[in-house]
N, C-alpha and C positions, 0 to 999 in steps of 0.2 A: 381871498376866501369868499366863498359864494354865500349872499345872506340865506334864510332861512325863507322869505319873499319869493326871491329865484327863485328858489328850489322848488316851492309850489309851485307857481306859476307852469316850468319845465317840465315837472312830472306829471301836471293836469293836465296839459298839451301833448304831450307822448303818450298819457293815458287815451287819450283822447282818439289820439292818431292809432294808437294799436288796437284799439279796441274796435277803431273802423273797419281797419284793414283785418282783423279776425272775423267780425259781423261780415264783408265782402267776401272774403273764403270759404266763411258757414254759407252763408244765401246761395254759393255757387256750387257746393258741395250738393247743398240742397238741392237746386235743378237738376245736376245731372243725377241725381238716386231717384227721386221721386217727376218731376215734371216733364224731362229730355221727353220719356216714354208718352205721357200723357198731349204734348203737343204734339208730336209723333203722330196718334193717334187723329186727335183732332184735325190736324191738318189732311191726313189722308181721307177720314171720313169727306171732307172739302173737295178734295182729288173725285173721290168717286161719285157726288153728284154730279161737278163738274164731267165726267166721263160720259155720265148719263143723258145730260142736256145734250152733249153734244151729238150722241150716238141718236136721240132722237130729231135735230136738228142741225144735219150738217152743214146743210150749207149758210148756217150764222155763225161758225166756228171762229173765223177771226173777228169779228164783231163783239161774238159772247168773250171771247179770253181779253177781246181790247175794255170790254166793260167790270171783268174781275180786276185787271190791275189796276184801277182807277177805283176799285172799293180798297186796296190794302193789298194786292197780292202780286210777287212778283212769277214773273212763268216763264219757263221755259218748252216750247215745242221741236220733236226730234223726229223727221220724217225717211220712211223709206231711202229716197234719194240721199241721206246725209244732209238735208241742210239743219241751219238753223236757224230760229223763230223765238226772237225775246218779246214779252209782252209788261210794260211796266219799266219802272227802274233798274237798268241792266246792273250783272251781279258784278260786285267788287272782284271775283276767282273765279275765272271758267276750269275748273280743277276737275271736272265728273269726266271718269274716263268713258274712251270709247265701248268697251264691252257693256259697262252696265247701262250705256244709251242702246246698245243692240241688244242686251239681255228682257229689258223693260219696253222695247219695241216686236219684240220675239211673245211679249205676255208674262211679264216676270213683273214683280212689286218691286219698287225702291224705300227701304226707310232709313234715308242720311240720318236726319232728326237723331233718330233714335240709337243709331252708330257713331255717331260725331265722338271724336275721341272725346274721353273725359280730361281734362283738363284743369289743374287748384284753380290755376287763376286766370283763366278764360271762360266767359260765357257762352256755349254756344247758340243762343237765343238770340243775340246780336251778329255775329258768326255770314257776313252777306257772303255764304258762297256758294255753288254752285252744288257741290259734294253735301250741303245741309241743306236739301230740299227732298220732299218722297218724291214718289214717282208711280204714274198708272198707264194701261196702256190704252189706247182711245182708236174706235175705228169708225171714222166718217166715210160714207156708202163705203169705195174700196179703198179707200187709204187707211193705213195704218200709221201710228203715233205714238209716242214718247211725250208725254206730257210731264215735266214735271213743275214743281210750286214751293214755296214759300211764303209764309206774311213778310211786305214790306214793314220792316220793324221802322224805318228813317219815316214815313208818312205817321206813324201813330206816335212815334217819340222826338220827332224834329221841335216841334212846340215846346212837348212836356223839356227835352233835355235845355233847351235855353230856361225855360221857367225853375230848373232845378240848377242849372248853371249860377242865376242871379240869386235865387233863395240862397245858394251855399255862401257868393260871396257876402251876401248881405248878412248871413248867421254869423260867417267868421269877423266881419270887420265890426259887430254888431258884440258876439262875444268876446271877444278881445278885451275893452273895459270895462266889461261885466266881471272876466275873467281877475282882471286885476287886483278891482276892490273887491272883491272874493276874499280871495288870496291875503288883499292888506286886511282884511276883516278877520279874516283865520290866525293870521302871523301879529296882529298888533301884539293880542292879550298875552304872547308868547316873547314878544318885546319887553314888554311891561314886565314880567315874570324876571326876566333879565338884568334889566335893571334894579328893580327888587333884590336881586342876589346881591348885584353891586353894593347898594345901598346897606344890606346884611350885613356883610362884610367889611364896609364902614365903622359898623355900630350901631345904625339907624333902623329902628326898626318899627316907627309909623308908618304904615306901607297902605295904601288905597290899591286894590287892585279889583278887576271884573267876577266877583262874586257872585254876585245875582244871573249871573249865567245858568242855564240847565243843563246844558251836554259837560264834554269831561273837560273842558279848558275852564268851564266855570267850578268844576269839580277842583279841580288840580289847582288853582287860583284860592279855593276854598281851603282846601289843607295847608296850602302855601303861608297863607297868612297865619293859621295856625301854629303852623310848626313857628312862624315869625314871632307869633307873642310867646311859645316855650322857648326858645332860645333868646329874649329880653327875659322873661322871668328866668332862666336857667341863668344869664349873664349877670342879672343883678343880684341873681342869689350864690355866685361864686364871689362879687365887690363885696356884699354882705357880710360872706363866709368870713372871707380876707381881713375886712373890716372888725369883725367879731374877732378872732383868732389875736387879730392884733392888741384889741384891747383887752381880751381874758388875759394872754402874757403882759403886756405892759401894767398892769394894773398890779397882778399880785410882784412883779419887779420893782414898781416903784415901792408899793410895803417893805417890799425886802432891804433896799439899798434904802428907803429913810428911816425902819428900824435897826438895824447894823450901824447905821452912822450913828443913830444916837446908843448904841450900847457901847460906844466909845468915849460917851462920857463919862468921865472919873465920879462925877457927884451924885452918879443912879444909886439908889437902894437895890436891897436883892428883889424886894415885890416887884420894883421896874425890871431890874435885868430881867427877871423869870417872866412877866409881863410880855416885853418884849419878845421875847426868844420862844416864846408859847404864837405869837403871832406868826414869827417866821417860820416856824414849823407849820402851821394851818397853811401858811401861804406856798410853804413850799411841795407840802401835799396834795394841794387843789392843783400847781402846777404838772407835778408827776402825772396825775390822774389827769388832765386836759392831754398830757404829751401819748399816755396811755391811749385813751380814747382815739384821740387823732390817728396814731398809727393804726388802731384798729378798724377805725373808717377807711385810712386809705389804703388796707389789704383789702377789704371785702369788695370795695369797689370796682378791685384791679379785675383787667379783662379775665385776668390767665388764674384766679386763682379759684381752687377747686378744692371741694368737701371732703371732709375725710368722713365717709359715711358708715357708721355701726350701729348696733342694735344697744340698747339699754333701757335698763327698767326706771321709767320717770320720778318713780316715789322717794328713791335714796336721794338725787338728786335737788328734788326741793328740798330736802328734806336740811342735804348739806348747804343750800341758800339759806335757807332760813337760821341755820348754824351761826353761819358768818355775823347776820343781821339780829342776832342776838342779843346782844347789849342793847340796842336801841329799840328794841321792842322793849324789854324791862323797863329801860327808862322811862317812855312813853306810857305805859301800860298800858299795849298792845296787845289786844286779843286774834288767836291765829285758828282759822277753823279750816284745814284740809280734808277734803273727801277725795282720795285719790287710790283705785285697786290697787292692791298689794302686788300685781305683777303687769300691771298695764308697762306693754313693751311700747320704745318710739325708737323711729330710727332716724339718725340724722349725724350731723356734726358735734358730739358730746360738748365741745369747749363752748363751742360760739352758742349754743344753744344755752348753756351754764349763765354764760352772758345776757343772754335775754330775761332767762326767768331773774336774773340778778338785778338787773337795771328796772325791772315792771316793779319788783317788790322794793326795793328800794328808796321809788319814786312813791311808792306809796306808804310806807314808811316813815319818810321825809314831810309828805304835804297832807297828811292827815291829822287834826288834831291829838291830843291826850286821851286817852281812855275808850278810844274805838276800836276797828275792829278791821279786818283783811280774812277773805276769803278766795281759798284755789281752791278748784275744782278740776278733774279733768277724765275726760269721756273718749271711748271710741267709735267711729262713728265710719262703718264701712274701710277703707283704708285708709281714714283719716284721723288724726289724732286732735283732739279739743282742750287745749288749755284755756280756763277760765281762770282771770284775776281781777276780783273786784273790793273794793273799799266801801267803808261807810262815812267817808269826809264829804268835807264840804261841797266837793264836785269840782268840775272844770266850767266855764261860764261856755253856750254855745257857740259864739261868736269867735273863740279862740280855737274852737276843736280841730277846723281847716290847716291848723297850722302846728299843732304839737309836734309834728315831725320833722317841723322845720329847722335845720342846727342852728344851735345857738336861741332856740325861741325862749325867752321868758314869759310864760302867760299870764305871772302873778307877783308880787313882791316877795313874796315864799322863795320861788325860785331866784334866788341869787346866792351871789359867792360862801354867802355865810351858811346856806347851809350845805356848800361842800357842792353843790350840783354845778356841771360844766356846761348844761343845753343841749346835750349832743346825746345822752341814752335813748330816747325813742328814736331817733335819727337812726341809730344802729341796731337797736330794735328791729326796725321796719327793714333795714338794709337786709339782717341776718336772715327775716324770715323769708322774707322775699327771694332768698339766694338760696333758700329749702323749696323756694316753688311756693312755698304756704303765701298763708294771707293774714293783718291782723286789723282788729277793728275796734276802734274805743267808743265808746259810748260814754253822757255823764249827763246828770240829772241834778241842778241846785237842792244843796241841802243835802242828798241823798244818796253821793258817791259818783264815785269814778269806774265804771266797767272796760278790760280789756279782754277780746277771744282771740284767740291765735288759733290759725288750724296749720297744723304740717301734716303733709301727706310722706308714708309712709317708703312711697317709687315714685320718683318722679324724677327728669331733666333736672342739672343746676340752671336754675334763669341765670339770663345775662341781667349784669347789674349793672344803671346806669349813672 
């Protein structure tokens, strides 16, 4: 298997190399649309001074043409007679036929240059032929001529092409371990990433990785570790779970099985027996209600399970919580102040929602002192519905607020077995509403109470629950 190293290196070398060979396509494409003509031109304008000189000066004709190819120019002379007359560095292709050496000796123009077939991937600017040179026609006293020209391209790029020979090999052998640690520079952090997973998947999830990066491999490396410490806290808080779960069942089991053995002894009075047998009822209630719970955490949870969404009018429905929770409002003497419209609609999942307002009041219920008070409220608010449930207890202290959703949190000595609470209502609270799309938010103030708002929107997706 090819590393991830190769792979770079590979692709930036092929990129490299096509991107050459496209840049040498365009630059040639470009000559021949725009330049072919333009040399063309220029070199003919060249043709016809030359023409001139020599028309006023014939008899330095081989002189004059021996001193233009010694500046750059290669030349060809086509006389009457048929001979021929090179001046300069003879042409790689004697290709130029004979009509267009009589047509241009006859008084005709020649423009190779600018005829030179077009070609992707040949220049004709290099092109030493015979057929890519113009042509004019020259008459010294009575002689007539064929003159044609080209620039010697090997006299002006003989130099340059060695000096670009060595620049190239010197860039490549020069990039090559530039290229490298590039490469290892780009693919460590993606190493490391790697390993990382390893080590996740271990269990380990002290992870150092190149953070302080700016581009996206420091980005990616940034979320990395993130998601690294939610799955240590998601991990510890499933041993937790586990851990909890175990000891809410074993606890109220061992009650059971060491009151049952003792209501086997002959010598109890009826206070013991009923004593007893009033324990194992509380204990076996707190257990139903734990088993209760749990399955209803682990429906809401589940990927696949879906709302059953209707419309109802919120008032009857506290109204029937508050029914339930009856006795224990008395007891306490519990003051209940509801402000809620007489047909304010909410749409949702009637059960699970029944559930919510049942576990906020409840909780509240539960961990407020004697002789306070419990206020609902609830408002509409665009397509969004506002339940308010607020206390006037003691409060939650702020340092625990982070976590009331936590299962199984106890934030106070209040909360334990004895008064019937399992740690898991706000837990499913938060799951329910959150599987409505809503939101809910607690607030508490020492001395002053405990505030919860819930909002459910009215349309919305089932969030996925995680």
């Amino acid at each position: 298997m090819r590393s991830l190293y190769v792979r770079v290196v590979v692709i930036t070398m092929y990129t490299i190399a096509l991107s050459g060979f496209l840049g040498y396509y365009v630059a040639n494409v470009y000559y021949h649309w725009s330049l072919k003509s333009y040399h063309d031109e220029k070199l003919f304008h060249a043709a016809e001074h030359m023409r001139i000189h020599i028309e006023q000066y014939p008899e330095s004709i081989g002189n004059y043409l021996q001193s233009s190819a010694a500046l750059g120019y290669q030349l060809y002379l086509y006389d009457e007679q048929g001979n021929d007359i090179f001046y300069g560095r003879p042409f790689e292709a004697n290709d130029l036929s004979t009509k267009i050496k009589e047509d241009v000796l006859s008084g005709s123009e020649y423009h190779g240059i600018a005829d030179f077939p077009n070609r992707p991937f040949s220049t004709g600017y290099f092109e030493d032929r015979l057929s890519n040179t113009v042509g004019v026609h020259v008459t010294a006293d009575v002689e007539h001529y064929a003159l044609f020209l080209r620039q010697d391209s090997g006299v002006f790029f003989d130099e340059l092409r060695v000096f670009f020979i060595v620049m190239f090999a010197f860039a490549v052998l020069l990039s090559f371990p530039n290229l490298l640690l590039s490469a290892r520079y780009l693919v460590q952090p993606i190493v490391r990433l790697t390993e990382a997973t390893k080590r996740i998947a271990q269990g380990q999830y002290d992870l150092e990785l190149p953070t302080n990066r700016k581009d996206e491999v420091g980005l990616l490396a940034s979320h990395f570790q993130k998601m690294s410490l939610e799955l240590e806290r998601s991990d510890q808080m499933k041993k937790e779970f586990v851990a909890n779960v175990s000891h809410e069942i074993h606890s109220p089991l061992a009650s059971i099985q060491g009151y049952a053995d003792s209501l086997l002894d002959d010598g109890l009075d009826q206070e013991q027996i009923r004593h007893y047998a009033t324990i194992i009822g509380q204990e076996t209630r707190h257990l139903a209600a734990l088993s209760r719970q749990l399955l209803l955490l682990s429906s809401i949870n589940h990927s696949g399970y879906s709302l059953e969404r209707k419309s109802f009018n919120l008032q009857p429905m506290l109204r029937q919580t508050l029914q339930l929770l009856e006795w224990q409002l008395v007891e306490k003497e519990l003051a209940v102040r509801m402000l809620i419209p007489n047909h304010l609609i909410m749409r949702g999942d009637e059960v699970l929602l029944m559930q919510v307002w049942s576990n906020l009041l409840s909780n509240a219920v539960k961990h407020i002192p004697r002789g306070r008070s419990i206020h609902i409220q609830a408002v509409r608010e665009h397509d969004c519905c506002i339940v308010t449930v607020s206390d006037t207890g003691e409060g939650i202290p702020q340092e625990m607020m982070p976590f009331i959703y936590d299962r199984f949190y106890r934030g106070d000595s209040a909360r334990d077995r004895r008064t019937g609470s399992t740690g898991l209502g706000l837990s499913i609270v938060q799951k329910i509403v959150h599987l409505h799309g809503g939101s809910i938010e607690g607030t508490s103030e020492a001395g002053a109470g405990t505030t919860f708002v819930v909002r459910i929107p009215d349309y919305h997706e089932e969030a996925v629950v995680n």
